[in-house]
C-alpha positions as CSV (number, residue, x, y, z in Angstrom):
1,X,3.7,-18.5,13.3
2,X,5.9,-16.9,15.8
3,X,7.5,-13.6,15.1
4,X,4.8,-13.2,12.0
5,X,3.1,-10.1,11.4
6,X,-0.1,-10.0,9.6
7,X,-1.1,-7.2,7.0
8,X,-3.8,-6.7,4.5
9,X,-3.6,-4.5,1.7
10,X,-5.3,-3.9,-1.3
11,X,-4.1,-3.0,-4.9
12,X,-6.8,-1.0,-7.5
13,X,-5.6,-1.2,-11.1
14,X,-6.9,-1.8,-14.4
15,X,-3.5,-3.5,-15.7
16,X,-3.8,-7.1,-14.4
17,X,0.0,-7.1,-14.9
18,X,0.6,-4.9,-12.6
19,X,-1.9,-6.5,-10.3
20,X,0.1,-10.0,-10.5
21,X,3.8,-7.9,-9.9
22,X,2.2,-6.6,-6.9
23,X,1.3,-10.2,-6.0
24,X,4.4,-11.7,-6.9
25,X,6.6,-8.3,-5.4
26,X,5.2,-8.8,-1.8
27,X,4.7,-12.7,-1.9
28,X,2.6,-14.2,0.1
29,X,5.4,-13.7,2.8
30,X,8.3,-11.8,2.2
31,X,11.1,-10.6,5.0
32,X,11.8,-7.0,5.3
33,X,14.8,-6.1,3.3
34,X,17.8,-5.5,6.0
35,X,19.0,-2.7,5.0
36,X,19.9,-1.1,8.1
37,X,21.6,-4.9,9.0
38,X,23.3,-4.4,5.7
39,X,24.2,-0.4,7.0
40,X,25.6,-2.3,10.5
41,X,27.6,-4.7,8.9
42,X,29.5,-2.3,6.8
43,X,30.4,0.6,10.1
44,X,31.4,-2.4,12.4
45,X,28.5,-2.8,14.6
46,X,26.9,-6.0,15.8
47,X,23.5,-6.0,13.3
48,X,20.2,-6.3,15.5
49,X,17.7,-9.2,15.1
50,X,16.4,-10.0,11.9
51,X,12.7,-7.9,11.8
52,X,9.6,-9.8,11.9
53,X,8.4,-11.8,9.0
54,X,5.5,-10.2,7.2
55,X,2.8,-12.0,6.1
56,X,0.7,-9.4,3.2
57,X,-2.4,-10.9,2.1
58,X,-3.2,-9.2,-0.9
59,X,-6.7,-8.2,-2.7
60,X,-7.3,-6.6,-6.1
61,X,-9.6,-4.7,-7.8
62,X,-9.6,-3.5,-11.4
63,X,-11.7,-1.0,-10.9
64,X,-12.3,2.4,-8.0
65,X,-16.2,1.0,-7.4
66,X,-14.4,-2.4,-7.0
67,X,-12.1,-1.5,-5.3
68,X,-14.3,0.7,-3.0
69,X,-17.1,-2.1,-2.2
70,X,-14.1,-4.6,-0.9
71,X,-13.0,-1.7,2.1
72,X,-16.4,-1.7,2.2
73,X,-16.6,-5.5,2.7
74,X,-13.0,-5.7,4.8
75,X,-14.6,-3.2,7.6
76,X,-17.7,-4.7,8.0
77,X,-16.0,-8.1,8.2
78,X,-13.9,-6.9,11.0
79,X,-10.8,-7.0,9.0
80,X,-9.7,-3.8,7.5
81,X,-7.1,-2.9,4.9
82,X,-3.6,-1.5,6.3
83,X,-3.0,0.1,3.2
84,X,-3.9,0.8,-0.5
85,X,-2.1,1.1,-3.5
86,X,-4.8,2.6,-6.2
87,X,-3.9,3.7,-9.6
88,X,-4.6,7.2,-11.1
89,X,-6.1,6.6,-14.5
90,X,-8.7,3.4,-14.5
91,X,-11.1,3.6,-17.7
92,X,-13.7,3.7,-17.7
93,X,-14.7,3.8,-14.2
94,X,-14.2,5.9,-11.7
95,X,-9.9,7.6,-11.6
96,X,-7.9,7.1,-8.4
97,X,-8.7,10.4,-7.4
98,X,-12.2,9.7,-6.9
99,X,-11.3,5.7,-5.7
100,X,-9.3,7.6,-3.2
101,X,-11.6,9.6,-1.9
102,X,-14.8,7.3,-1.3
103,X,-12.2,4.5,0.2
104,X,-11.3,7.2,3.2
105,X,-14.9,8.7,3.5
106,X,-16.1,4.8,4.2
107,X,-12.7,4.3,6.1
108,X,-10.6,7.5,7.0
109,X,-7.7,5.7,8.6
110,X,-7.0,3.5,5.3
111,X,-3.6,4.4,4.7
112,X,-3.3,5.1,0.5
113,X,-0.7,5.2,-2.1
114,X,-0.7,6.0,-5.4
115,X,1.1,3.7,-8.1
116,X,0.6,5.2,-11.5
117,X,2.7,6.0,-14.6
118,X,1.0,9.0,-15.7
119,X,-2.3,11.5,-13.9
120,X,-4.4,13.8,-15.4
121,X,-4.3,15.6,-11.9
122,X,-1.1,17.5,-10.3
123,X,0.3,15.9,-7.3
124,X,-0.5,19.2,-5.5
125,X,-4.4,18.9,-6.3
126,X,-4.5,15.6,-5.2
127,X,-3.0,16.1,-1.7
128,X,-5.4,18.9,-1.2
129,X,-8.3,16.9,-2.3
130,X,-6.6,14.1,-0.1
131,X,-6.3,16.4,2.5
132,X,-2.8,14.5,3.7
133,X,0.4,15.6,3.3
134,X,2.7,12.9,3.7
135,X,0.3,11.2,0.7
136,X,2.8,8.4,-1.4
137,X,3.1,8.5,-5.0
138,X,5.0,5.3,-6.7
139,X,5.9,6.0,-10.5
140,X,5.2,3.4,-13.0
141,X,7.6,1.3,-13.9
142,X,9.3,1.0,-10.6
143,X,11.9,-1.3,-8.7
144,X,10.9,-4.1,-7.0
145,X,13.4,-3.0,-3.7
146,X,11.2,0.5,-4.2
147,X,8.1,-1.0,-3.7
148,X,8.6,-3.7,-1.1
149,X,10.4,-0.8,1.2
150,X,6.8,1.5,0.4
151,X,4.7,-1.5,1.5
152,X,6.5,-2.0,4.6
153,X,6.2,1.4,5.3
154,X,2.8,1.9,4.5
155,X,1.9,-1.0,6.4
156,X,3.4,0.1,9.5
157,X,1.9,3.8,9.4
158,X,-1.4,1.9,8.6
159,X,-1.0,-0.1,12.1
160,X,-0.1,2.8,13.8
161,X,-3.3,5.2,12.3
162,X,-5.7,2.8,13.8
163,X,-3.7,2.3,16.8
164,X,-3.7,5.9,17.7
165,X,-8.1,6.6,16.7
């Protein structure tokens, strides 16, 4: 389709509700909220062309290993995650801590977020264990406008860490 851009991503959680709003949340294509059109419209200026339409196709897993062996799978397939959304507590596997960490030692430009309610790890721990600053956290429950604006966003800086290896 023209105009269409094509991302992967991949949501790790133990709460298959959560894993079906994440479906439902970014469709299985969704157009970027215009918010700066929106911004335009209300100063005056002529808004600029509607952004491309995004196409997410999105994987789950309900567990770190899971969740692990599918970046696993995506990179040897050719076809690599843009982004991943892992959860911090996951009983009674492996936490998203540890998810985290053996996704980017398989695949060090996954871009990662985390999307948990609660951690038994401070946010400061976990971005030195990361070992990335601009790491993104997205508290459970959150709003659907929230979420859709961190996947677009994640998706791009995902393109552009593999563009720039």
């Amino acid at each position: 389709m023209d105009g269409q851009v094509q991302r992967r991503i991949l949501v790790v959680d133990d709460d298959p509700t959560i894993l079906n709003v994440w479906r439902r949340v970014l469709g299985p294509k969704w157009r970027r909220p215009a918010l700066d059109n929106l911004e335009k419209k209300l100063f005056g200026a002529t808004p600029p062309a509607a952004p491309p339409e995004v196409a997410f196709t999105i994987d789950t897993a309900s567990q770190g290993m899971e969740g692990f062996q599918k970046v696993v799978s995506a990179l040897a397939e050719g076809r690599p995650y843009n982004f991943a959304l892992v959860d911090m507590r996951m009983p009674p596997g492996w936490d998203g801590l540890e998810t985290i960490l053996r996704m980017l030692e398989k695949d060090p430009q996954l871009e990662v977020a985390i999307c948990s309610a609660f951690s038994d790890i401070s946010r400061e721990e976990v971005v030195k264990r990361v070992g990335r600053a601009d790491l993104q956290w997205l508290k459970k429950p959150f709003e659907l406008e929230v979420a859709r604006d961190l996947a677009w966003k994640l998706s791009e800086q995902g393109v552009h860490r593999r563009q720039s290896r």
